[in-house]
C-alpha positions in Angstrom: -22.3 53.1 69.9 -18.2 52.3 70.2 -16.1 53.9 67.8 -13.0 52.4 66.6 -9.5 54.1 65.7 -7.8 52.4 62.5 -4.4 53.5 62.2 -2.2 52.4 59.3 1.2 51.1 60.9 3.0 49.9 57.9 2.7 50.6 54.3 3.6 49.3 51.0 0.4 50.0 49.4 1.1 49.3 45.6 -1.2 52.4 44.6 0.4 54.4 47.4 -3.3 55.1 48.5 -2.2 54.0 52.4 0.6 55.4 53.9 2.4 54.7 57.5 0.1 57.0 60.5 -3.0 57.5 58.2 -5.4 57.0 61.0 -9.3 57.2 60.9 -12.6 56.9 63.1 -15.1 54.5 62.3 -18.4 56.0 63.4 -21.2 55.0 61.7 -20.2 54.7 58.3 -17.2 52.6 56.4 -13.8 54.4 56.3 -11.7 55.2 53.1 -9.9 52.4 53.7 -10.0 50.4 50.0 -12.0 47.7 49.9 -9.9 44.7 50.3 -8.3 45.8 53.2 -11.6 46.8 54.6 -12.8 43.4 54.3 -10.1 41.9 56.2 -10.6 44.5 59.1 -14.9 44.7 59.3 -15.4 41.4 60.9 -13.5 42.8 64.1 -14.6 46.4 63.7 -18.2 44.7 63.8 -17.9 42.4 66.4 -16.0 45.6 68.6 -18.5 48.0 68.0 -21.3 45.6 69.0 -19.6 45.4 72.5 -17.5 42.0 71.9 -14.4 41.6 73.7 -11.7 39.3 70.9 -9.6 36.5 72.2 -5.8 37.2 71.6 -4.5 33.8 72.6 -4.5 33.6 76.4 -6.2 37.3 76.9 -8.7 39.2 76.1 -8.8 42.5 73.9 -10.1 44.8 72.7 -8.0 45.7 70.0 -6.6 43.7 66.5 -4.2 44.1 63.7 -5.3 43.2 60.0 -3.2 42.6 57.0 -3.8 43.6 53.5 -4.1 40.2 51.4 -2.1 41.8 49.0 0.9 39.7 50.6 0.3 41.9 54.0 1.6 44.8 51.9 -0.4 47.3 54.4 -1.1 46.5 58.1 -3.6 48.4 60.1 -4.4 48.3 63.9 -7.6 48.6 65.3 -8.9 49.6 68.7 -11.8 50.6 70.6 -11.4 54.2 71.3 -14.8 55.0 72.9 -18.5 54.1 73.8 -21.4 56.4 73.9 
């Protein structure tokens, strides 16, 4: 199955749990990502994993960025990384 690189590219995190280059795999199971900005990212992890391409406007990718709803205090890119 694809894995998928999350990498943290801006922080504001109120807690300070995310900072700027924190970067995990998802594999199988759910990253520590915290949950609301988990829930904003899953829908394209899912549909990546699953061998989706995503529509970016007038191309295709496979890769997306996420904002937390937190007023897009942290943003987070995703990308396919790799297929077994």
């Amino acid at each position: 199955m694809a894995k998928i690189k999350l990498t943290i590219t801006e922080s504001n995190c109120r807690s300070g749990y995310h900072k700027a280059g924190d970067e995990f795999i998802v594999d199988d199971l759910c990253p520590p990502v915290c949950l609301e900005l988990w829930h904003c990212a899953y829908p394209y992890v899912f549909a990546l994993k699953n061998g989706a391409v995503l529509d970016c406007g007038k191309e295709k990718c496979t890769h997306f960025t996420v904002k937390c709803p937190d007023g897009g205090r942290v943003c987070m890119r995703g990308e396919l990384i790799g297929q077994e």
